[in-house]
C-alpha positions in Angstrom: 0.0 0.0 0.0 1.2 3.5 -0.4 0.7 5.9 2.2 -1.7 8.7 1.9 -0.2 12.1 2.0 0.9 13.7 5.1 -0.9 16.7 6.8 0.2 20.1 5.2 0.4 21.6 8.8 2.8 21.3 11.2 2.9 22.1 14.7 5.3 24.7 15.6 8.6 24.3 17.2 8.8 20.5 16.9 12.3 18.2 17.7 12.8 14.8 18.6 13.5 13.7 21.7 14.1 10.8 24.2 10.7 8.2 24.3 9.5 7.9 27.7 6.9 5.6 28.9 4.4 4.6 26.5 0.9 4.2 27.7 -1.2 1.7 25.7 -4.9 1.8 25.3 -6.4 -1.3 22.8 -10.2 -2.0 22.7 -12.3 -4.1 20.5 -14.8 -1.7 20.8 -14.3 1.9 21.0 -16.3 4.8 20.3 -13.9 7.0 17.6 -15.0 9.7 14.8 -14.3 8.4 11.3 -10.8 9.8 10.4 -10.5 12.2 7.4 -8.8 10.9 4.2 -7.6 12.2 0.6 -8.2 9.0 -0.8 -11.1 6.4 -1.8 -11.1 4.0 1.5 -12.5 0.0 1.0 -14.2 0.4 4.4 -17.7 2.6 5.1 -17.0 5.6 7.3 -20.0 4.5 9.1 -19.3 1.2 9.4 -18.4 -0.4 12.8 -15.1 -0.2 14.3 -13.6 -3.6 14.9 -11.1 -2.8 16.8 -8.4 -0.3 18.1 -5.0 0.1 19.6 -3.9 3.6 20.9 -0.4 4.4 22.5 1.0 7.8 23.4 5.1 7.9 22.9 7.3 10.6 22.6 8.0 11.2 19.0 7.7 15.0 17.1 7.7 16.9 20.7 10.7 16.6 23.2 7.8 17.1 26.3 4.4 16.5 24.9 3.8 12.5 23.6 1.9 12.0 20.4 -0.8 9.7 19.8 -0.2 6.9 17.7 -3.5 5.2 16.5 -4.4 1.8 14.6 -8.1 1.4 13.9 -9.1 -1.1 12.2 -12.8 -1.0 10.5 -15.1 -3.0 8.1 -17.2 -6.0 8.4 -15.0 -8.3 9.4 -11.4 -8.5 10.8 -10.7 -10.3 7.6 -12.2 -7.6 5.1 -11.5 -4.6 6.6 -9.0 -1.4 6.4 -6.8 -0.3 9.1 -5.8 3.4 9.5 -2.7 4.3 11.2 -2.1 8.2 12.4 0.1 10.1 14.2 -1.4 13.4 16.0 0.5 15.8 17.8 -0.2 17.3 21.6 -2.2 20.3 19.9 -4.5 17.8 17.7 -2.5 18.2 14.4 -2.6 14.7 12.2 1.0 14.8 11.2 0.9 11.1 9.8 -1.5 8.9 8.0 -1.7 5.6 5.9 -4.4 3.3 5.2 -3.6 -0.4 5.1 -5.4 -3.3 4.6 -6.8 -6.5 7.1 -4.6 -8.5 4.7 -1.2 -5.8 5.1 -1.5 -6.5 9.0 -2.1 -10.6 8.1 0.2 -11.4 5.4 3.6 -11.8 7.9 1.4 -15.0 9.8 3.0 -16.9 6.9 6.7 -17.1 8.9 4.6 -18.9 11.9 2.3 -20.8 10.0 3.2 -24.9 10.8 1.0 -26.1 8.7 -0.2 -25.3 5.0 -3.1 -23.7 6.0 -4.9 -21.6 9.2 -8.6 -21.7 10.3 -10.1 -18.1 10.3 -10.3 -18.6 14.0 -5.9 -18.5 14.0 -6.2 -15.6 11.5 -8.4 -13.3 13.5 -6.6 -14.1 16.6 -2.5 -13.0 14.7 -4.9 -10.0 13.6 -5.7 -9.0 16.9 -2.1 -10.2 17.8 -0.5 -8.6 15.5 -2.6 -5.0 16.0 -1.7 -5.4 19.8 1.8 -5.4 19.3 2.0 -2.8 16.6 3.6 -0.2 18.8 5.5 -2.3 21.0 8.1 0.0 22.9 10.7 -2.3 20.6 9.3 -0.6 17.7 10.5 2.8 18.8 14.2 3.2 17.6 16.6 6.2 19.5 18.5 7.2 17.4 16.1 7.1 14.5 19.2 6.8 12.5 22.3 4.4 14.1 25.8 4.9 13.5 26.2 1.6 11.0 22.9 2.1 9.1 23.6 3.4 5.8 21.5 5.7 3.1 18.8 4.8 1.7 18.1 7.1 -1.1 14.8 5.1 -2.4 13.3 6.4 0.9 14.1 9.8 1.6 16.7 12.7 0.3 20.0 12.9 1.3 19.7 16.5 3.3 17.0 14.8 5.6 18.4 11.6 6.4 22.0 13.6 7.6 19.8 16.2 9.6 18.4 12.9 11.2 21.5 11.1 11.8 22.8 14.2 13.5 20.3 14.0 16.1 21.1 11.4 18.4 17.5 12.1 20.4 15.5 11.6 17.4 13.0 8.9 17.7 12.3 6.7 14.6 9.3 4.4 14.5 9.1 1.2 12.7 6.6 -1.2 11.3 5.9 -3.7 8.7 3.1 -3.7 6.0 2.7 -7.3 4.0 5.7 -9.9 4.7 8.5 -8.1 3.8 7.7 -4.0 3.6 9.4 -2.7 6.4 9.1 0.9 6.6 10.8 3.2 8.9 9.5 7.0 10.0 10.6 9.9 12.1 9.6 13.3 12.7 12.2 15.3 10.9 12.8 19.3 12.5 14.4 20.2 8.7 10.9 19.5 6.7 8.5 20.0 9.8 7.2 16.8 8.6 7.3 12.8 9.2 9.2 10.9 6.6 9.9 7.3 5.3 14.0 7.7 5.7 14.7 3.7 5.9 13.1 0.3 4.7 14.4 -2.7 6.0 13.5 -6.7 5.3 12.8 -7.9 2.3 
């Protein structure tokens, strides 16, 4: 999946810093507004949501934690669309990306141990899977380490330096499908998060 552009705003005076403690809220059932989007979404904005995961890390602000989001909704876990945002302490989205029930399943695959899983085993690594999405593990400082190297598929070479010469910048780090491993940090040069590493596959 591609993700859906960034909001044009950006809250003011923004840099990373060190993550503190996240604190994790997941429901199955939560009451939430649909989100705003730029592009066609597979699931009905009035359609039930299925389930959510909610942490709030340290991330664009070096005292105010943001609010990272998964929601997942549709019919069923197994045909639905999950959106993933980022908003800032002031209620600025600064990141969002729609991905499907199938991005969030398709990595089951490596634990499979036999050919095939009952829907039972594929909702339960859905709601697995969503739980651990922002596992403190997930949270890299520094976004950028001292042996990872340029990636210029990802990101420009001006904004990738400016974030390896932060060592408090905070990157964040998840998979879509098997393989897509996509990196993100807030980066203080384009007042913006960016995609500045992939990894896997």
């Amino acid at each position: 999946m591609v993700a859906l552009p960034l909001a044009c705003s950006a809250p003011a005076d923004r840099a990373a810093a060190p993550p503190g403690p996240a604190s994790a809220d997941t429901t199955d059932s939560p009451a939430l507004e649909p989100m705003d989007t730029t592009a066609a979404s597979v699931a009905d904005a009035q359609s039930d949501t299925l389930k959510a995961v909610r942490v709030r890390h340290l991330f664009s602000s070096p005292s105010s934690p943001d609010l990272f989001q998964l929601v997942l909704r549709g019919d069923s876990l197994l045909s639905s669309e999950a959106t993933f945002s980022i908003t800032a302490a002031d209620g600025t989205v600064i990141f969002r990306e729609s991905l499907s029930s199938a991005d969030l399943e398709a990595a089951m695959v490596y634990e499979m141990k036999t050919p095939g899983a009952t829907r039972q085993e594929r909702e339960a690594y859905l709601r697995r899977r969503m739980d651990e999405f922002f596992a403190e593990r997930n949270f890299r400082k520094p976004a950028v380490r001292p042996n990872d190297t340029f990636q210029p598929n990802t990101t420009d070479r001006a904004t990738w330096d400016d974030l390896r010469r932060r060592p408090d910048a905070i990157g964040f780090e998840y998979k879509v499908g098997k393989e897509d491993g996509r990196r993100i940090a807030w980066s203080p040069l384009k007042k913006q998060v960016v995609r500045y590493a992939s990894f896997g596959g």
